[in-house]
C-alpha positions as CSV (number, residue, x, y, z in Angstrom):
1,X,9.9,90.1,137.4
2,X,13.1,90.9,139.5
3,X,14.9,87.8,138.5
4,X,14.3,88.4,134.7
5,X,15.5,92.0,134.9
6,X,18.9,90.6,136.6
7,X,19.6,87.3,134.6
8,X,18.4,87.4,131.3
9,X,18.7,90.3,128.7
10,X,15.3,89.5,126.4
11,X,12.9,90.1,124.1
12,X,9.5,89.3,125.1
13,X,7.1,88.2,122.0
14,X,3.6,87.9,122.6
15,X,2.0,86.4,119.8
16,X,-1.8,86.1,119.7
17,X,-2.5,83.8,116.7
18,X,-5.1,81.0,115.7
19,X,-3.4,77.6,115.4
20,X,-2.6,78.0,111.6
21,X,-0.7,80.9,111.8
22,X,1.4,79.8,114.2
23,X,2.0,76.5,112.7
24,X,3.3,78.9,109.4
25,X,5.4,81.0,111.7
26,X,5.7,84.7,111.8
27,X,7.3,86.2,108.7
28,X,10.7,87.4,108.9
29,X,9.9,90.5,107.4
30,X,6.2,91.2,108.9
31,X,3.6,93.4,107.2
32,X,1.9,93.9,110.8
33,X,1.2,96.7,112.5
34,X,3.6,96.4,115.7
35,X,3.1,97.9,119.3
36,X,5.6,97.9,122.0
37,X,4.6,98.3,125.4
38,X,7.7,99.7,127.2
39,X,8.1,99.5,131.2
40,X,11.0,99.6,133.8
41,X,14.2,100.5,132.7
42,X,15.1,98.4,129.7
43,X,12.1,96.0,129.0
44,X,9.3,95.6,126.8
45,X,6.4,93.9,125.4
46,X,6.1,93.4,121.8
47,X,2.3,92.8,120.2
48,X,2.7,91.9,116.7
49,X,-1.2,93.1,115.1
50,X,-2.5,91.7,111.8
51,X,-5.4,93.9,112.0
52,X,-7.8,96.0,113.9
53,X,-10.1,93.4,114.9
54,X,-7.4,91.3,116.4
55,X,-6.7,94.7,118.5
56,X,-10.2,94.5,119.7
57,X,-9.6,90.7,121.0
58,X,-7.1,91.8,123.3
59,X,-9.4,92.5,126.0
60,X,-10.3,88.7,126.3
61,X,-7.1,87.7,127.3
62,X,-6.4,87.2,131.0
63,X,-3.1,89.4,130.0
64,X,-2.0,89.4,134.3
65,X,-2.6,85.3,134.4
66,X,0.1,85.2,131.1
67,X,2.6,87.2,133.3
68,X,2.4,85.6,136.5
69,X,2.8,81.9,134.6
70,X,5.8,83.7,132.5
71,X,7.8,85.0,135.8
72,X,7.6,81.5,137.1
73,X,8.7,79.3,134.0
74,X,11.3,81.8,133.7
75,X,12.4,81.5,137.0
76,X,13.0,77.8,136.2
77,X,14.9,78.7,133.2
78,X,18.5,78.1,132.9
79,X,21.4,79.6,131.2
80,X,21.6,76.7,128.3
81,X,17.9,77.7,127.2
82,X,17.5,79.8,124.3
83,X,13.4,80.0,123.7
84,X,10.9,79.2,126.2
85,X,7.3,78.9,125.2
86,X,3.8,78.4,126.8
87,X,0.9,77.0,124.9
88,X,-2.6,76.6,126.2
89,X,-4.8,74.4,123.6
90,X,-7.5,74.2,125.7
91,X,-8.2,77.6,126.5
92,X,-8.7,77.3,130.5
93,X,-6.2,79.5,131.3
94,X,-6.0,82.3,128.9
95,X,-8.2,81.5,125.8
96,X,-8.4,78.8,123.2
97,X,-4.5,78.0,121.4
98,X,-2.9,80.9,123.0
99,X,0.8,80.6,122.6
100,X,3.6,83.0,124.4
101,X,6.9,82.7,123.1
102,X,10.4,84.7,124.8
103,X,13.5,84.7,123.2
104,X,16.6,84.6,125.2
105,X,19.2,86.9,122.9
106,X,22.8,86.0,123.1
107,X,25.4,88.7,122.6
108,X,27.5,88.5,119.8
109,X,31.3,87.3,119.9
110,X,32.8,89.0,117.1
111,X,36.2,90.0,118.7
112,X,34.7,93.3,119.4
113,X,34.7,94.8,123.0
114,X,31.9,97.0,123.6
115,X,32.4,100.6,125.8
116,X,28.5,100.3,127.8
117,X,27.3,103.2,128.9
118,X,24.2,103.6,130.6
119,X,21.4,106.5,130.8
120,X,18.0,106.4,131.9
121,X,16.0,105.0,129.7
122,X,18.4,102.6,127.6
123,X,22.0,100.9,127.3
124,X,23.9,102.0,124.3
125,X,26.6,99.6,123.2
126,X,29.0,101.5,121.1
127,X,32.2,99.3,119.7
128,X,35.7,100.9,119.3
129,X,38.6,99.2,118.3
130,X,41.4,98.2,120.6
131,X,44.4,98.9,117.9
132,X,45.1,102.3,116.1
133,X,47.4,102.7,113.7
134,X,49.1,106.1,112.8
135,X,52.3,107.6,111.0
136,X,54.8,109.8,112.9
137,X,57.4,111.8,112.2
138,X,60.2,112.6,114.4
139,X,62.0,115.7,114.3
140,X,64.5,116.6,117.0
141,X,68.0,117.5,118.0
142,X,71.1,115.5,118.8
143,X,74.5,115.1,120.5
144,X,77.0,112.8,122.6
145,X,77.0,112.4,126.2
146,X,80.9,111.0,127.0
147,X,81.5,109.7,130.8
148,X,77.2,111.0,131.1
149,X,78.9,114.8,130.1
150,X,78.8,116.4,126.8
151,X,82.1,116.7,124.8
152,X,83.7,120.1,126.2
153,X,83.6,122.7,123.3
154,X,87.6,122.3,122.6
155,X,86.9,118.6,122.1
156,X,87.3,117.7,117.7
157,X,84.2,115.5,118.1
158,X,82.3,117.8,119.8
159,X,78.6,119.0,118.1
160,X,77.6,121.8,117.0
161,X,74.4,121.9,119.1
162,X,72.0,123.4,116.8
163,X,73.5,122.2,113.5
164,X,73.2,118.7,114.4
165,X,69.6,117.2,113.8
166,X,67.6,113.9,114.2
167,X,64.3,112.7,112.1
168,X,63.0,109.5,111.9
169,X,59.7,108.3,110.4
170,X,57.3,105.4,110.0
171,X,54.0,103.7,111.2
172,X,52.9,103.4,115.4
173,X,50.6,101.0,116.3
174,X,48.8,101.5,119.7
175,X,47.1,99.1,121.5
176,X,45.0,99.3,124.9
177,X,45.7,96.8,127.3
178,X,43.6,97.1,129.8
179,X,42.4,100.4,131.9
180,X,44.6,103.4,130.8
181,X,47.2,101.5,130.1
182,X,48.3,100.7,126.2
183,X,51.6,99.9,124.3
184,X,52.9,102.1,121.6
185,X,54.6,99.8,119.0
186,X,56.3,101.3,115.9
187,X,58.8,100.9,112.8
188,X,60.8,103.8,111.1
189,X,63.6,104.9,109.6
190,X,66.1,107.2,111.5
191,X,68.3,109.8,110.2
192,X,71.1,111.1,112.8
193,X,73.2,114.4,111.5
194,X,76.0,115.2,113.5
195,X,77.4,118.2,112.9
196,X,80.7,118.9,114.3
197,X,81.4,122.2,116.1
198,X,84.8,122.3,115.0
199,X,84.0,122.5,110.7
200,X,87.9,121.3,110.4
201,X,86.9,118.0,111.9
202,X,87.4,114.9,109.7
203,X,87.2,111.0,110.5
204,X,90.7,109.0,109.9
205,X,89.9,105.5,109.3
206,X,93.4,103.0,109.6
207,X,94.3,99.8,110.1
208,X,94.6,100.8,113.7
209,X,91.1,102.7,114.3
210,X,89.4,105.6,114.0
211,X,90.2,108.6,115.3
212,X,89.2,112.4,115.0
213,X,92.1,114.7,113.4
214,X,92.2,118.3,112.7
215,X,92.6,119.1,109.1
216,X,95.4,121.3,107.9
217,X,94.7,122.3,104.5
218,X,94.7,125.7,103.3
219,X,91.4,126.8,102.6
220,X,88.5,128.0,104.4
221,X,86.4,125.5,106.4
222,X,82.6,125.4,106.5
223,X,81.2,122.3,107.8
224,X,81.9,119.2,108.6
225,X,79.0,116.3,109.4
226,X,78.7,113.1,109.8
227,X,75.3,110.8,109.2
228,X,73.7,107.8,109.8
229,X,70.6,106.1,108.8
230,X,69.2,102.8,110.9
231,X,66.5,100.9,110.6
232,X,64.5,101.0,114.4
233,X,61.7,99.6,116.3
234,X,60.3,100.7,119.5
235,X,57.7,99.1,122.3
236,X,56.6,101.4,124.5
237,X,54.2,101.2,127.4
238,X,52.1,104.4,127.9
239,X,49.4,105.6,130.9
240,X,46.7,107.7,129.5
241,X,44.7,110.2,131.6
242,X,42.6,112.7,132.0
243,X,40.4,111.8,128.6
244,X,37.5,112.3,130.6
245,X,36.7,111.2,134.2
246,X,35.5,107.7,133.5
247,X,38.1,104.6,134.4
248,X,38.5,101.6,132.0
249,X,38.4,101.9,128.2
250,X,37.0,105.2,128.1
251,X,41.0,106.5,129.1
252,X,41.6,104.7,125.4
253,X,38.9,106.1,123.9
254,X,40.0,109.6,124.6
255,X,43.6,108.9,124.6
256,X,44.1,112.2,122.2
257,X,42.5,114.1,124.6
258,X,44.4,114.0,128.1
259,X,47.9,113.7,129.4
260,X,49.8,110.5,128.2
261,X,53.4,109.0,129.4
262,X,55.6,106.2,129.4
263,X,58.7,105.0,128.3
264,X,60.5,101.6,127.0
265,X,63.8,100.1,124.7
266,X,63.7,100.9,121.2
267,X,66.9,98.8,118.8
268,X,67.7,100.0,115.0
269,X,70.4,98.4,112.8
270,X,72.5,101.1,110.8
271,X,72.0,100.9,106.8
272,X,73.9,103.7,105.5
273,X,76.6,105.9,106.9
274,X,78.4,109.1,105.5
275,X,81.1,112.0,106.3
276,X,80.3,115.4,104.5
277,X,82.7,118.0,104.4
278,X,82.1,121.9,102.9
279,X,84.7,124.1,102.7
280,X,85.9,126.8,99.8
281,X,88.9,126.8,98.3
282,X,90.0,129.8,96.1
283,X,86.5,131.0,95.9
284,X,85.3,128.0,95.0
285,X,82.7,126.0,97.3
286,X,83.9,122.0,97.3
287,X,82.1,119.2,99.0
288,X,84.3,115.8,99.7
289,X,81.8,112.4,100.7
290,X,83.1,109.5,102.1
291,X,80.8,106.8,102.4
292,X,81.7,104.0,104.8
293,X,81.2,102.8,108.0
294,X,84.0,104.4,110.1
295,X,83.9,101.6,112.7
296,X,80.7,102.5,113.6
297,X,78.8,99.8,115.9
298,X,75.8,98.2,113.4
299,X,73.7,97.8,116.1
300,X,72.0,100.3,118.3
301,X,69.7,100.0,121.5
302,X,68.4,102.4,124.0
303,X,65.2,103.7,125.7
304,X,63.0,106.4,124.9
305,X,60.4,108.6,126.6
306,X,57.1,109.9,125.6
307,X,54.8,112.7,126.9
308,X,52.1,113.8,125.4
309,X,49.5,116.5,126.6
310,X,46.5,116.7,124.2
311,X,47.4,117.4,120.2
312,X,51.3,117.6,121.4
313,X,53.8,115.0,121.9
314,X,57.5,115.3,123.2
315,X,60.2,112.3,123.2
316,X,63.7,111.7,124.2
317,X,65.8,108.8,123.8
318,X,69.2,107.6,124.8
319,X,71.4,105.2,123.0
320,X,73.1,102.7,125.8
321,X,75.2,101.1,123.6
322,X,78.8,103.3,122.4
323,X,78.3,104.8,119.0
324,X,81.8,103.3,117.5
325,X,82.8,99.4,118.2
326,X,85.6,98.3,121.0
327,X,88.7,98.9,120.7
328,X,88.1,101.2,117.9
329,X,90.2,103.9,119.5
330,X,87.1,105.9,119.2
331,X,86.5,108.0,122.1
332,X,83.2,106.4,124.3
333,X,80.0,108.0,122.9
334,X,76.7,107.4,123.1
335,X,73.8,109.3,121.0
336,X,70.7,111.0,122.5
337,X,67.9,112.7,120.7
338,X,65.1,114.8,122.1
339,X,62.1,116.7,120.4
340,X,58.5,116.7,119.3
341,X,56.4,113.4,117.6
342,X,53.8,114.7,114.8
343,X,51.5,112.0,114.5
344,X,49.5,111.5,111.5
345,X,46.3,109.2,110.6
């Protein structure tokens, strides 16, 4: 039985019926008492019993002259055949219309992969799903990096560095590819506040640029910020270990559990872009909003990092496109942000 254990996964029937029964066919939902005979690692006979007497019969069948004729018309059996049956009518080589039936049982193709995993006794086929969806939320700091340095503290547009803060939200999809490898696709909306260090910053928009000036009024400065919202979408390719010590699809299975990394471009759009500035004048505390787009570029590209180390997840990203258009008269910036990703079901 070597060759069926390797090439065929199947469920033998043996059926021990008179000629009318098996003319009428089993039911699909049998009333008989069933016994299974179980041997090797994952095969078995199945005896369907109508009743106790037919129990008693079983000792006039040649039941080792039924296996030996079964290995060798299976043998012969290809890949195309689905049932294979052997009837003997006449009773000289098992007993009067005898008929063995075996069923070869295709897998289903349902789109489903299927993580095996074998024990002793069985195969267990358990199915997981090779997409997950989830909502994060984004919550970090930013600043500018000018000629790859930060903006020296005497600088109008430099940020104050823990006044100035980043959030963006929305849905991540992740997908295994293939091993540990998967792709962490998402959507959101991204808030950047930059506040400036200097809370008598203020953005001059002419006909000839932009351009950061000091204001001169007399009253008492308290901040001065500056925020955009963009619409973004990221693609990012991400290794997953350390789940468990099994390779292939158990990595994805146990993505949440390990270490995780990777990084790729992420690209938003800017919808929405304002100046707020706080000061107090005569005891009074005044907020002025301008809401425009100060030259600022619409689109915005980069690439972010991701690490993630069991229930936490860390990310930077770094704009590589200038923050204000050409020839602006803007001074060259370009945004980072950095912090943690809480991820949500």
């Amino acid at each position: 039985m070597t060759h069926f254990h390797k090439s065929l996964f199947i469920g033998l029937l043996i059926a021990f019926l008179s000629t009318s029964t098996f003319a009428s066919g089993l039911n699909s939902t049998p009333e008989q008492d069933t016994v299974i005979i179980k041997f090797g690692k994952n095969s078995q006979i199945i005896l369907y019993i109508d009743n106790k007497k037919d129990l008693e019969k079983i000792s006039q069948y040649d039941i080792n002259k039924m296996l030996k004729d079964l290995n060798m018309s299976i043998s012969e059996m290809d890949d195309s055949s689905k049932v294979l049956t052997i009837e003997d009518e006449t009773g000289s080589k098992y007993l009067k219309d005898t008929t063995i039936s075996i069923t070869k049982i295709e897998p289903k193709n349902d789109g489903v992969e299927w993580d095996i995993k074998k024990d002793k006794d069985t195969k267990k086929h358990t199915p997981y799903n090779r997409s997950r969806s989830y909502f994060i939320i984004d919550i970090g700091l930013d600043n500018f990096l000018e000629n790859d340095n930060f903006p020296s503290g005497n600088e109008l547009h430099a940020l104050n560095p823990i006044g100035s803060w980043y959030w963006a939200m929305g849905p991540s999809y992740r997908t295994h590819l293939l091993g540990p490898l998967y792709i962490d696709l998402g959507m959101n909306a991204a808030l950047n506040i930059h506040r400036f260090d200097n809370a008598k910053t203020r953005l001059s928009t002419t006909p000839s640029g932009i351009s950061f000036i000091e204001d001169a009024s007399n009253v008492t400065y308290l901040k001065s910020k500056l925020a955009t919202w963009h619409i973004q979408a990221k693609a990012i390719p991400m290794f997953a270990f350390g789940g468990q010590k099994n390779i292939g699809i158990r990595y994805w299975k146990h993505v949440d559990k390990g270490v995780r990394f990777g990084a790729g471009p992420y690209a938003g759009y800017r919808i929405w872009s304002r100046a707020k500035y706080i000061y107090e004048d005569n005891g009074d505390k005044k907020k002025d909003k301008d809401v425009s787009n100060f030259l600022l570029n619409d689109l915005r590209y980069g690439v972010r990092g991701q690490f993630g180390f069991k229930g936490f997840d860390f990310f930077v990203e770094y704009d590589l496109n200038e923050m204000f258009q050409a020839n602006s008269g803007a001074p060259a910036l370009q945004r980072m942000q950095f912090g943690i990703t809480l991820v949500g079901d």
